[in-house]
KENU-546618 format. One record per residue: x, y, z of N, C-alpha, C, O in turn; residue in one letter. Coordinates in steps of 0.001 Angstrom, whole numbers. Example, Ala and Ser with C-alpha at 12.3 -4.5 7.8 and 13.67 -1.06 7.14 Angstrom:
REM KENU-546618
nu,nv,nw,cau,cav,caw,cu,cv,cw,ou,ov,ow,residuo
13190,-5690,7800,12300,-4500,7800,13200,-3300,7800,14236,-3319,8465,A
12850,-2250,7080,13670,-1060,7140,12900,30,7870,13409,1138,8039,S
//
This chain:
REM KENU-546618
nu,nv,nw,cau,cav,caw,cu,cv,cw,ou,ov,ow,residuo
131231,120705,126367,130281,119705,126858,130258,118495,125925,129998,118623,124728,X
130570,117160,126568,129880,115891,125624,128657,115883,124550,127751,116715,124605,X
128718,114977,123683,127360,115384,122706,127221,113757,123288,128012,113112,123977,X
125945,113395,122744,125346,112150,123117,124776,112087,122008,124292,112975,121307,X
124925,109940,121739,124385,109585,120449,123320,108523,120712,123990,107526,120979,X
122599,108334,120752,121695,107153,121018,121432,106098,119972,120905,106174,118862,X
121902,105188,120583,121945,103915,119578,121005,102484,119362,120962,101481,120075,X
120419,102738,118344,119514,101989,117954,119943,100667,117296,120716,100609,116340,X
119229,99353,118042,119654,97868,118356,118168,97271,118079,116988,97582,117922,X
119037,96240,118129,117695,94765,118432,118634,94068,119923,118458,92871,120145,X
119260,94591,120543,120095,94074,121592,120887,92835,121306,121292,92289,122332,X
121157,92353,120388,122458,91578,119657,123225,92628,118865,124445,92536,119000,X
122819,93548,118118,123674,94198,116622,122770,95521,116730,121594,95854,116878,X
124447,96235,116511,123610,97898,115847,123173,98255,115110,123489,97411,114272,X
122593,98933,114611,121722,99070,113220,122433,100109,112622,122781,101066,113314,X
122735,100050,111274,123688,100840,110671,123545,102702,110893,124421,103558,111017,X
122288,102781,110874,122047,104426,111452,122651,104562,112639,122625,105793,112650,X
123239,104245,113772,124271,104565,114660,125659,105089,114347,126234,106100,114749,X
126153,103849,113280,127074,104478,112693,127448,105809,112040,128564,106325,112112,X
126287,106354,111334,126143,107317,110728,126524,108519,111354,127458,109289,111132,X
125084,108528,112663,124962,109271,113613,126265,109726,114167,126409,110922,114419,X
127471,108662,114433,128389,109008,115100,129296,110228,114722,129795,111182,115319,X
129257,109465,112726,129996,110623,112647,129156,111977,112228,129763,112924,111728,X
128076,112017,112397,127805,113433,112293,127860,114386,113624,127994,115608,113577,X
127682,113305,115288,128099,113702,115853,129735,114094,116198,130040,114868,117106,X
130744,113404,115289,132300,113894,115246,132205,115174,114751,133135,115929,115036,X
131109,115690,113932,131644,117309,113652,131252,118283,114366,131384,119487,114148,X
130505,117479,115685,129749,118778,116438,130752,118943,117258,130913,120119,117586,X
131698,117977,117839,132679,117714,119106,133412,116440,119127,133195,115371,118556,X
134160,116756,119779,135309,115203,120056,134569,114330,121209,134433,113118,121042,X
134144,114903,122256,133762,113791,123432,132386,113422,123095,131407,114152,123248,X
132388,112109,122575,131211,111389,122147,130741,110387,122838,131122,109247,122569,X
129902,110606,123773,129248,109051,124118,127915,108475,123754,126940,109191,123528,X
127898,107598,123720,126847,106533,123285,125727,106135,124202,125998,106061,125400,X
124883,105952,123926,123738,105557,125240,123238,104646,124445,122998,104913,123267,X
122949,103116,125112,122521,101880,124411,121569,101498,125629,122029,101037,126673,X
120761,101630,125507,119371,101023,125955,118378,100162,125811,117322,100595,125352,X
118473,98967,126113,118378,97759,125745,117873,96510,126914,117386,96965,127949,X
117959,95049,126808,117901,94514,127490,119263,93532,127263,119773,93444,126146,X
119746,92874,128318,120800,92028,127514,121642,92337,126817,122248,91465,126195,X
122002,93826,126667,122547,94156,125552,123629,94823,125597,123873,95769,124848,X
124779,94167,126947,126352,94351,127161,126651,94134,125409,126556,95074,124620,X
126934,93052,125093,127319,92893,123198,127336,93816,122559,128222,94306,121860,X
125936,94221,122855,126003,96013,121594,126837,96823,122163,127741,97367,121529,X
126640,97000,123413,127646,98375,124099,128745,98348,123497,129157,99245,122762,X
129546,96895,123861,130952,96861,123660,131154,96871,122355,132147,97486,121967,X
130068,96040,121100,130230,96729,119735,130364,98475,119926,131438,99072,120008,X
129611,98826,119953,129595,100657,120372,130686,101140,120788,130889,102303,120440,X
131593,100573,121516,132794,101129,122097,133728,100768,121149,134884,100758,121573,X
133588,100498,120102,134961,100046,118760,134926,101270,117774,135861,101591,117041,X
133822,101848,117855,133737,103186,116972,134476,104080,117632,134412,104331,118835,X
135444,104740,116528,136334,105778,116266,135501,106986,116570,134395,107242,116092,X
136149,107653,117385,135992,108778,118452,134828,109052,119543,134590,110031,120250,X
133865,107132,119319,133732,107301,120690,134236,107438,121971,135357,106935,122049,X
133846,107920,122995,134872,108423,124131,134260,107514,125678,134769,107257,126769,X
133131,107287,125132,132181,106718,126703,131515,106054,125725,131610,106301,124523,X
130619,104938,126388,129270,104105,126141,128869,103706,127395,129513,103241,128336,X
127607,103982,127248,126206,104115,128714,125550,102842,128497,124973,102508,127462,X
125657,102283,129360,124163,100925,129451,123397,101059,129807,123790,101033,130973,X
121822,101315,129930,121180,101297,130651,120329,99555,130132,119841,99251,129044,X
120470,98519,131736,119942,97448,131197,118687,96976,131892,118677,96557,133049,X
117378,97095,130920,116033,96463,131562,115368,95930,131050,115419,96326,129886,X
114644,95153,131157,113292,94406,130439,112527,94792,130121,111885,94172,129273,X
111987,96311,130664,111122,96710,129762,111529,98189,128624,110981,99105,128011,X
113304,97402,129003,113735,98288,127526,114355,97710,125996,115004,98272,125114,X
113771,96182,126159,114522,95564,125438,113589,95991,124307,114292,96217,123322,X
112358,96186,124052,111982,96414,122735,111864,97864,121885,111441,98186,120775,X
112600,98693,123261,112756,100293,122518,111710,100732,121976,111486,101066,120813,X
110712,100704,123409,109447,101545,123149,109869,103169,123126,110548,103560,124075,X
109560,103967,122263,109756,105211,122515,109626,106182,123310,110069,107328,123229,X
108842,105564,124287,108487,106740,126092,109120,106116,126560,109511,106617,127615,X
109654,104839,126305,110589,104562,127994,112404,104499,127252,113361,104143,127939,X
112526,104915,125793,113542,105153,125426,113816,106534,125681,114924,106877,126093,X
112908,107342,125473,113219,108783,125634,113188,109066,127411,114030,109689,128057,X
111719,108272,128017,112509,108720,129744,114154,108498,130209,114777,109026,131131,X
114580,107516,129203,116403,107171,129887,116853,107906,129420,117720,108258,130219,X
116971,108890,128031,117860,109614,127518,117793,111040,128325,118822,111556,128762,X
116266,111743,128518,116102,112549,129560,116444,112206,130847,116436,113234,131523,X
116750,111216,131521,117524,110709,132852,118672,111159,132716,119171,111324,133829,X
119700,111590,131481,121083,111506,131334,120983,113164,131105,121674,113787,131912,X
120382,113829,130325,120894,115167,129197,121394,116315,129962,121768,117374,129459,X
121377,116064,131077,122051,117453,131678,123320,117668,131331,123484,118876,131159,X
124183,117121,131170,125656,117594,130849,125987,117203,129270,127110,116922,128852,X
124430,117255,128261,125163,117479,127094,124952,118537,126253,124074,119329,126596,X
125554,118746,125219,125223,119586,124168,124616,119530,123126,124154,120462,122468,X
124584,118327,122907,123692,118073,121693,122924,116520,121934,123678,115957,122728,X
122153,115885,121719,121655,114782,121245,121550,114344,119776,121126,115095,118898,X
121889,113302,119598,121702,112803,118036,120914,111562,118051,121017,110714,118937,X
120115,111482,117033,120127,109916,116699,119662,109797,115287,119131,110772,114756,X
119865,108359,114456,119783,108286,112745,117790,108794,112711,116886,108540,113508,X
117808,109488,111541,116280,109688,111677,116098,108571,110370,116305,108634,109158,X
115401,107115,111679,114563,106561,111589,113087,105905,111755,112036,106412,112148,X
113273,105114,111489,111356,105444,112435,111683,105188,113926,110801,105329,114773,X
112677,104893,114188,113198,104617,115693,113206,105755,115967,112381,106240,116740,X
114312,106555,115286,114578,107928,115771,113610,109101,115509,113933,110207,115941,X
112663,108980,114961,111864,109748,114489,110551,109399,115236,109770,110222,114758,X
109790,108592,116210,109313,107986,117170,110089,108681,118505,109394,109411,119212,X
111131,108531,118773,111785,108957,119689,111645,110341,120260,110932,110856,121121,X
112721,110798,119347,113224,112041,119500,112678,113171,119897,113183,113867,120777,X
111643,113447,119313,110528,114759,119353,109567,114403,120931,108904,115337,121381,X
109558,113525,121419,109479,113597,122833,110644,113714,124058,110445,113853,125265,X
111733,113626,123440,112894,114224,124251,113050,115842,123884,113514,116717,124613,X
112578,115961,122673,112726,117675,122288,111723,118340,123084,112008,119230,123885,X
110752,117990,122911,109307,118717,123604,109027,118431,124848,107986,118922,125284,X
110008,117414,125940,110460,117262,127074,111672,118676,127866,111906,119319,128889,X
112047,118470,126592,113232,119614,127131,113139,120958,127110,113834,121770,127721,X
111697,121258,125926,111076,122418,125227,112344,123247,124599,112889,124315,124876,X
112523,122320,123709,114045,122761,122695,112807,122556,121391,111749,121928,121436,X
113402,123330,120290,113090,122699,118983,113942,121401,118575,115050,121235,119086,X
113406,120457,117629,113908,119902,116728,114381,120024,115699,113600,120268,114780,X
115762,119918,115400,116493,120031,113999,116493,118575,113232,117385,117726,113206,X
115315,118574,112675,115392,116940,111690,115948,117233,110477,116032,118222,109749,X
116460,115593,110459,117024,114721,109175,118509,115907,108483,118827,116211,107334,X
118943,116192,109513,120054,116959,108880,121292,116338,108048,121854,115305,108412,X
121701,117136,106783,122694,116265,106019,123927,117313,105878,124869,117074,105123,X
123855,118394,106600,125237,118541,106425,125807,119733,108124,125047,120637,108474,X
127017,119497,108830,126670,120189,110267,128077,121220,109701,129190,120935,109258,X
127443,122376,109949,127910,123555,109212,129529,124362,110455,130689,124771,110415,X
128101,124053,111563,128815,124054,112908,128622,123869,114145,128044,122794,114309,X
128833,124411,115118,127969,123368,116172,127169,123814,116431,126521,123022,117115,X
126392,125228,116278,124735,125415,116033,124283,125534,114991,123060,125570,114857,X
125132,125632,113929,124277,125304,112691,124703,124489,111555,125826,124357,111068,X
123068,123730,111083,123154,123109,110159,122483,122788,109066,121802,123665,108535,X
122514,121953,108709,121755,121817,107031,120585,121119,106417,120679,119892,106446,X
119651,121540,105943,118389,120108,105976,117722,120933,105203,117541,122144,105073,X
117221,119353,104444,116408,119527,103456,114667,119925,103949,114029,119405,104863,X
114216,121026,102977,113191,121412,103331,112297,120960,101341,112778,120676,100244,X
111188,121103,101763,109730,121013,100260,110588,119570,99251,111076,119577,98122,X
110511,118920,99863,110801,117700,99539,111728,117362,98799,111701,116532,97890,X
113259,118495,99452,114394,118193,98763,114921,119227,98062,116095,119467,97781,X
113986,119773,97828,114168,120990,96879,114736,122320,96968,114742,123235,96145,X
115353,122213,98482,116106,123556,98893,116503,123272,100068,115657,122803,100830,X
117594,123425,100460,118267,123314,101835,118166,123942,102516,117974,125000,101917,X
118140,124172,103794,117380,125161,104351,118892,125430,105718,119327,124475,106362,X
119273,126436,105835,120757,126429,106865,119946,126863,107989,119367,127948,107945,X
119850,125963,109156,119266,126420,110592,120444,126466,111832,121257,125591,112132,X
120242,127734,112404,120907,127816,113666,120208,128288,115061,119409,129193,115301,X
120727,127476,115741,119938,127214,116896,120780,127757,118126,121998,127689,118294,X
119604,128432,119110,120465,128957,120060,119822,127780,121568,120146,127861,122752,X
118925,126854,120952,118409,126037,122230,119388,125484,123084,120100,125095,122158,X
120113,125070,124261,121125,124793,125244,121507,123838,124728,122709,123664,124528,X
120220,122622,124237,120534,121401,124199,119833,121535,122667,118649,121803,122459,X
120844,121284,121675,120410,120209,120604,119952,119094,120427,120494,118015,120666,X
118790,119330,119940,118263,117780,119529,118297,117521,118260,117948,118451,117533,X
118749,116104,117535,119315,116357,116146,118915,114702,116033,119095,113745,116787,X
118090,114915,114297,118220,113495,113845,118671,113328,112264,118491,114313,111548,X
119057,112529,111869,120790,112687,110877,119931,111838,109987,119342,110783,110227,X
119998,112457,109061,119826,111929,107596,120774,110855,107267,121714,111035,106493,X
120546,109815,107814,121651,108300,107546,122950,108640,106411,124139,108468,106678,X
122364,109211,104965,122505,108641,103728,123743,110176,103410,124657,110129,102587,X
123501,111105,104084,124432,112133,104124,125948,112001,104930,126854,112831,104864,X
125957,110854,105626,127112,111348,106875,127924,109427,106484,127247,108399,106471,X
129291,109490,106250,129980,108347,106263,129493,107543,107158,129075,108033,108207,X
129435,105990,106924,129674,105508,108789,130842,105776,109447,131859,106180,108883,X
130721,105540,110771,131753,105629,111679,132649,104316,111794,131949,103383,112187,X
133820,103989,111602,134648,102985,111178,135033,102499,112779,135194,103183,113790,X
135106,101115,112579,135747,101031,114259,137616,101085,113907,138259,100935,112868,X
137954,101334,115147,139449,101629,114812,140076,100622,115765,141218,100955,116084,X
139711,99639,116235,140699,98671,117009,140180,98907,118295,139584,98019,118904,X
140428,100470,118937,140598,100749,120224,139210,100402,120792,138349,99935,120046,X
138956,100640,122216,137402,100639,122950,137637,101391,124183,138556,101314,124997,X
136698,102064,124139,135826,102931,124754,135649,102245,126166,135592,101022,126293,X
135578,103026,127084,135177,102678,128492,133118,102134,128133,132438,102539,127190,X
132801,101451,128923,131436,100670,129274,131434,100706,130359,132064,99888,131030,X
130370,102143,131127,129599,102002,132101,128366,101786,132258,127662,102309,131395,X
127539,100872,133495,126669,100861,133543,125787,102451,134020,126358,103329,134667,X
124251,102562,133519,123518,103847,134456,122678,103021,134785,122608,101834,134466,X
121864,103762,135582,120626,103467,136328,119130,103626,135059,118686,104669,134577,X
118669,102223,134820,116996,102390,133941,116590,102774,134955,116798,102499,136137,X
115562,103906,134059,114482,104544,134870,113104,103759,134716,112974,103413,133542,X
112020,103357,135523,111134,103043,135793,110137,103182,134280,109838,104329,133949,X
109707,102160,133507,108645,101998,132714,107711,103232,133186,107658,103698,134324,X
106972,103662,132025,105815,104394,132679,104562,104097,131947,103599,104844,131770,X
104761,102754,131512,103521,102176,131348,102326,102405,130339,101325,101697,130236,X
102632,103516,129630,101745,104205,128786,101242,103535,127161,100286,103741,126413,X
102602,102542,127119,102547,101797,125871,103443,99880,126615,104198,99393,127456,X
102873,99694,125873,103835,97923,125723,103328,97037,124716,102267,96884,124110,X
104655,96419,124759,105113,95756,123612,104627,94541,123488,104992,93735,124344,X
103456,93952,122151,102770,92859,122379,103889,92084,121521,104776,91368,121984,X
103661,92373,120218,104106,91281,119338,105043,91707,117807,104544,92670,117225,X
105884,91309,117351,105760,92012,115721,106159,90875,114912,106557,89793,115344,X
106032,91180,113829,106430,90045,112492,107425,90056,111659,106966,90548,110629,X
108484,89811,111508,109567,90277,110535,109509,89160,109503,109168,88001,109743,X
110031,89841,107863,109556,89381,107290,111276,89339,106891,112017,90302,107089,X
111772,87892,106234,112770,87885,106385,113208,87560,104830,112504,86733,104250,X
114073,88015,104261,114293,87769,103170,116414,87780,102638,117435,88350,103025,X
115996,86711,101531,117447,86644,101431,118173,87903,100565,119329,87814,100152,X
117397,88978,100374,118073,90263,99699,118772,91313,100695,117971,91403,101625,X
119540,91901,100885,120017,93019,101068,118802,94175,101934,117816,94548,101299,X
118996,94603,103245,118260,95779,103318,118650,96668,102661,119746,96936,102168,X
117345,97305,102668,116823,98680,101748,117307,99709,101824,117751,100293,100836,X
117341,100202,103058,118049,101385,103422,119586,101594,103377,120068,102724,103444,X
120368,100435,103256,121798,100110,103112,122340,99102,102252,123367,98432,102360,X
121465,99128,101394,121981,98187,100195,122810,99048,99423,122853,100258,99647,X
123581,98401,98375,124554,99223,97554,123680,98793,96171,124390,98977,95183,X
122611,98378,95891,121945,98252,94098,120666,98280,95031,120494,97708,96107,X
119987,98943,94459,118533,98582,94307,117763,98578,93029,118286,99034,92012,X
116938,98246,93021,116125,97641,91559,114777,97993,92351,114492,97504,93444,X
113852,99066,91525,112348,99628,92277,111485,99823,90896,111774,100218,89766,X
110509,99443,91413,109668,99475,90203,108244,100572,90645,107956,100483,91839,X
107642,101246,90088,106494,102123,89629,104962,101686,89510,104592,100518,89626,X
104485,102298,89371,103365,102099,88623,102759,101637,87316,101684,101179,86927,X
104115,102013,86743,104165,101645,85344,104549,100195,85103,104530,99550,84055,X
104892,99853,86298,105437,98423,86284,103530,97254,85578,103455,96217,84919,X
102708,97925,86022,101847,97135,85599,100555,96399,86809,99333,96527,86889,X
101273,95853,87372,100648,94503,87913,101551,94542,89389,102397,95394,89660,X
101077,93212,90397,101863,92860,91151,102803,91194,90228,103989,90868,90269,X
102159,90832,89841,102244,89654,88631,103332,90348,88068,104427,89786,88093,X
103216,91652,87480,104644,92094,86889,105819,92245,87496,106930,92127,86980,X
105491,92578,88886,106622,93049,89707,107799,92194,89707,108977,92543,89772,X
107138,90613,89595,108171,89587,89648,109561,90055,88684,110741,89822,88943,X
109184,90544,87894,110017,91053,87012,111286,91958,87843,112435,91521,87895,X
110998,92879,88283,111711,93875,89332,112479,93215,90089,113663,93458,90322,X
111669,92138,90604,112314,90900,91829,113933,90054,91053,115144,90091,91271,X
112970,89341,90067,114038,88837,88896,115447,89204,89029,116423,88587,89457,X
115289,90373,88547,116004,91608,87690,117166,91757,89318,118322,91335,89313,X
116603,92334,90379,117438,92560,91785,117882,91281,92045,118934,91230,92683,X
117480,90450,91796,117505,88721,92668,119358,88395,91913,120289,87958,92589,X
119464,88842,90079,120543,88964,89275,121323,89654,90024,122394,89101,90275,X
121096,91061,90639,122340,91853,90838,122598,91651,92342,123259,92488,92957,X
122063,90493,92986,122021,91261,94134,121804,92243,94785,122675,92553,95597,X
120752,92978,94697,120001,93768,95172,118739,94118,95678,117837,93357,95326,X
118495,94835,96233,117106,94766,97358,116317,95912,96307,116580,96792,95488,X
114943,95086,97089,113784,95554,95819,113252,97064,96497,113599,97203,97670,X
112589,98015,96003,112293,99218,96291,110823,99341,95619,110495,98660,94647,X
110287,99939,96015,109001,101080,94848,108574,101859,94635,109567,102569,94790,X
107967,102408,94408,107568,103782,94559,106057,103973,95285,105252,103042,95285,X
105751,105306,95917,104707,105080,96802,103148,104617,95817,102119,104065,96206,X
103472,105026,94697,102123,104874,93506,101651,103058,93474,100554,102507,93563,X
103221,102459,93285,103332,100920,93336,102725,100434,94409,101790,99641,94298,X
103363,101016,96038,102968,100305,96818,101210,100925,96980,100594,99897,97260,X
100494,101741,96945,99450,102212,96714,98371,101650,95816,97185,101951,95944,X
98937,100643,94708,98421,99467,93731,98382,98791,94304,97715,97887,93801,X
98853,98461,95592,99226,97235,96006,100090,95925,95222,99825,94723,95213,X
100928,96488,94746,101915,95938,93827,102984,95102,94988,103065,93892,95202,X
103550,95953,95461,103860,95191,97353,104497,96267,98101,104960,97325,97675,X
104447,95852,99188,104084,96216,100448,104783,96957,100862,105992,96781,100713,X
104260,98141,101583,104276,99511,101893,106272,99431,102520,107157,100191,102126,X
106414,98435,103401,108247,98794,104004,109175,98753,102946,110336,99130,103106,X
108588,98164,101480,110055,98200,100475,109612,99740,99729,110364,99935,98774,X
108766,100689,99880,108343,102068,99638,109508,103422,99704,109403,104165,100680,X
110384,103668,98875,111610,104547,98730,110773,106150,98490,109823,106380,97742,X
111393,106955,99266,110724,108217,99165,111187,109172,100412,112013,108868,101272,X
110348,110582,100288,110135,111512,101493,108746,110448,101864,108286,111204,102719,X
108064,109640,101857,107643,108895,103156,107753,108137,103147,106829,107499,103651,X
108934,107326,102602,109513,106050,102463,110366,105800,102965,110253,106404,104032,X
111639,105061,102984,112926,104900,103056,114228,105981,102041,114208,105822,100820,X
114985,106726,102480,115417,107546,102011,116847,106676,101527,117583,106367,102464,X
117269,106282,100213,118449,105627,100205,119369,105970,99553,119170,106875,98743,X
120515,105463,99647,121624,106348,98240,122971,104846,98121,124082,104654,98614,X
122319,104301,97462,122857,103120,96639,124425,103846,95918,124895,104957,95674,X
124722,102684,95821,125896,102952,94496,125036,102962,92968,125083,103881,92151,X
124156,101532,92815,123396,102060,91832,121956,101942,91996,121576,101142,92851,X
121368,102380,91552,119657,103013,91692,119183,102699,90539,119695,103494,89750,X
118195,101686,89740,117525,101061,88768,116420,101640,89015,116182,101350,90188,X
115483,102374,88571,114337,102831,88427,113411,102446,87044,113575,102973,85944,X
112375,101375,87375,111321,100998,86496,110286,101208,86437,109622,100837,87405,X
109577,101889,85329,108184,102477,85513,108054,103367,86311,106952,103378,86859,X
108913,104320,86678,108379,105036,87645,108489,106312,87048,109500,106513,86375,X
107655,107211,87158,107883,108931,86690,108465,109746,87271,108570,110874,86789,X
108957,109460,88348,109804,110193,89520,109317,111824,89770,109678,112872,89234,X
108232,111492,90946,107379,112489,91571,108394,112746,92284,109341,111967,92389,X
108297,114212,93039,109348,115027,93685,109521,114147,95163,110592,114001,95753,X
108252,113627,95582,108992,113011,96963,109403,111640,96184,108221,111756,96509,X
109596,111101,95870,110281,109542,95193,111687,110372,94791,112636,109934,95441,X
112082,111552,93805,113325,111655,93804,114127,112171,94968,115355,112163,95059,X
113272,112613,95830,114126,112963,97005,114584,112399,97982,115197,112915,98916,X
114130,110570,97718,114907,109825,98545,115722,109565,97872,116761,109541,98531,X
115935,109282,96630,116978,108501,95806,118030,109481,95479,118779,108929,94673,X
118492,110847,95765,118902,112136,95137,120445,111702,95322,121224,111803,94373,X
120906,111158,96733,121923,110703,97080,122930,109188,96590,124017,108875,97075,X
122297,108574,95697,122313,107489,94729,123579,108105,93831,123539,109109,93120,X
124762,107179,94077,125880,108015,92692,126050,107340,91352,127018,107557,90622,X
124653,106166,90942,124068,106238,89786,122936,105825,89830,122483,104951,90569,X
122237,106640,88768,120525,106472,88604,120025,105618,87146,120043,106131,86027,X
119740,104712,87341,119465,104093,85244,117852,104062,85551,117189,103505,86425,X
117549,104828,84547,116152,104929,84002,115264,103728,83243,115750,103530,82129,X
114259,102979,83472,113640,102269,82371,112197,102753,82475,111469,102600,83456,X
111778,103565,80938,110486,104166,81190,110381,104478,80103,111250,105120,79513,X
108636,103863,79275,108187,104036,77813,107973,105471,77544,108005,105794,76357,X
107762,106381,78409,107403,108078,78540,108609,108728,78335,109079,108852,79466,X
109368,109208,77541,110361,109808,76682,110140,110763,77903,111027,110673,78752,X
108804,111960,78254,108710,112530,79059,108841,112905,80559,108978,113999,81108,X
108733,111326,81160,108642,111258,82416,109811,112378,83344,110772,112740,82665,X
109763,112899,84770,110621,113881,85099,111360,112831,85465,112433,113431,85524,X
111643,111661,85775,112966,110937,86226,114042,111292,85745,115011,111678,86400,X
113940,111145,83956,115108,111266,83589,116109,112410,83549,117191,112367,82964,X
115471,113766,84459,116141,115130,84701,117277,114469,85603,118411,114947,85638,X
116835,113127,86468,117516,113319,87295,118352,112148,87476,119004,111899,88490,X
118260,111137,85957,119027,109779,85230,120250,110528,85157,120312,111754,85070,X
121647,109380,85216,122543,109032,84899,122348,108490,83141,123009,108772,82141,X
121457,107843,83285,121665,107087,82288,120069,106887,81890,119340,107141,82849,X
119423,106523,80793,118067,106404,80622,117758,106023,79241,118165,106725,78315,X
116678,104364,78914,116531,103841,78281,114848,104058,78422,114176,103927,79445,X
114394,104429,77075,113355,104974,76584,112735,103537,76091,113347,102874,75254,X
111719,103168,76545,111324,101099,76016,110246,101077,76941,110011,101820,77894,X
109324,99602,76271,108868,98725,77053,109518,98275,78191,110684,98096,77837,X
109413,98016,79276,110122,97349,80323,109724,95934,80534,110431,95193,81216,X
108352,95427,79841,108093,93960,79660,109323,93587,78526,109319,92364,78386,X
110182,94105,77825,110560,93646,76964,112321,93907,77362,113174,93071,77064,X
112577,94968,77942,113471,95632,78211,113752,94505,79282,114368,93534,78841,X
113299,94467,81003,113630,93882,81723,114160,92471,81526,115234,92037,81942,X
113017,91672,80659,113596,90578,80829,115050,90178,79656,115568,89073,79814,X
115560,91010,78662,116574,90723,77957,118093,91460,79083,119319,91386,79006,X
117126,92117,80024,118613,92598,80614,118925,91373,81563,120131,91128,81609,X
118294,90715,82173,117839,89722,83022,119024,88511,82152,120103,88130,82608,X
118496,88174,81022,119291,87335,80063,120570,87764,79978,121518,87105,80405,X
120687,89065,79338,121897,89393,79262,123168,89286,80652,124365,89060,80477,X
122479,89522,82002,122902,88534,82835,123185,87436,82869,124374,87208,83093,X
122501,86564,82721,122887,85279,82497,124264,84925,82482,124599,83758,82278,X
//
């Protein structure tokens, strides 16, 4: 049977958790199709159809699917699931909004945020905030599966494309709609797919201090992070928040300032393949889980590394 991936857009561009998704759906099966649900959003499909071992991509095109409300994203994916085997999508807040009403539609369990697919009923996920993997196998018909972004390669396009058919949108059901939102736009790197991040703590001080953190990322090119204690100071604002209820990321490198690294803060960053420590607490648990770690002031520390940039 086909597995199905559902792909999450702004109906111009895919959002890098598709990619992911794909290939974690390549280890469940070869016949992969895509379902893009959208408004306007032939462009994405046919982006979608450049990924390597997709096999199909689905349109479904309506207006009141262009903002990927989650009941009228999940009524189209339940319009389709009879002939698959699995469902996937990146567990984001898209997919994590989504999903669990296509699971509890279908009265399947949910297998979330999985990072490793063992086989095609079983797989791998982190359980107590990282701290033990937990191997689940499932005998439900239909898998429902949402993919730990930061575990699974992206899916590379390979030249070729995929057939693009249209389906039939199913009817709004009205229960929610879409007024307004605010994006806040900045010239750094997203968070969730940046390759440096620079995150600062509690220990950072201040929001006045944070500039420092900013500084410091603004040098490497890199997108700013914090920890939930920071954003909880109101140091800033809750979407640059790295964690188990944050953004889960795994940089090439991972700068950690002021922060003591509580078990959900290291369990987003665990996947990071370097960690540099800056923290006056010789003690703090971060550094169990540093690459590298400088014991200092960080008012004093940050800004000579900042220079030493220069």
């Amino acid at each position: 049977m086909p597995i199905l991936v559902v792909a999450e857009h702004d109906n111009q561009s895919l959002k890098n958790g598709t990619y992911h998704a794909v290939s974690a759906a390549a280890l469940c099966g070869q016949d992969i199709h895509v379902l893009v649900a959208g408004s306007a959003c032939q462009g994405v499909a046919e982006k979608a159809a450049k990924m390597a071992g997709v096999a199909k991509v689905l349109v479904a095109d309506a207006p009141h699917l262009e903002h990927g409300l989650p009941e009228d994203v999940a009524a189209q994916v339940l319009s389709i699931t009879g002939e698959y085997s699995h469902i996937l999508v990146g567990a984001t807040s898209f997919g994590k909004a989504m999903m669990p009403r296509v699971a509890a539609k279908l009265d399947v369990n949910q297998i979330s945020e999985i990072t490793k697919v063992v086989s095609v009923d079983t797989f791998e996920r982190p359980v107590y905030a990282g701290n033990a993997i937990a191997t689940v196998q499932s005998s439900d018909p239909v898998k429902v599966i949402t993919v730990r972004t930061t575990a699974f390669a992206p899916a590379v396009e390979d030249g070729s494309a995929a057939p693009v058919e249209p389906v039939a949108a199913v009817a709004g059901n009205g229960k929610s709609s879409y007024l307004s939102h605010q994006v806040d736009k900045s010239h750094r790197p997203e968070l969730s797919s940046a390759k440096i991040v620079v995150a600062g703590g509690q220990g950072v001080g201040s929001a006045e201090n944070f500039r420092l953190i900013e500084q410091l990322a603004d040098k490497l090119g890199a997108a700013v992070g914090a920890s939930r204690s920071a954003v909880d100071a109101g140091f800033i604002s809750n979407d640059l928040q790295v964690g188990q209820t944050g953004k889960i990321v795994a940089p090439d490198l991972y700068i950690a300032v002021g922060i003591s690294g509580a078990v959900q803060h290291v369990a987003g960053i665990k996947d990071a393949r370097t960690i540099v420590v800056i923290n006056q607490d010789p003690d703090a648990p971060i550094f169990l889980t540093a690459d590298y770690g400088i014991v200092g002031d960080l008012n004093k520390l940050v800004p000579e590394l900042i220079a030493a940039l220069d």
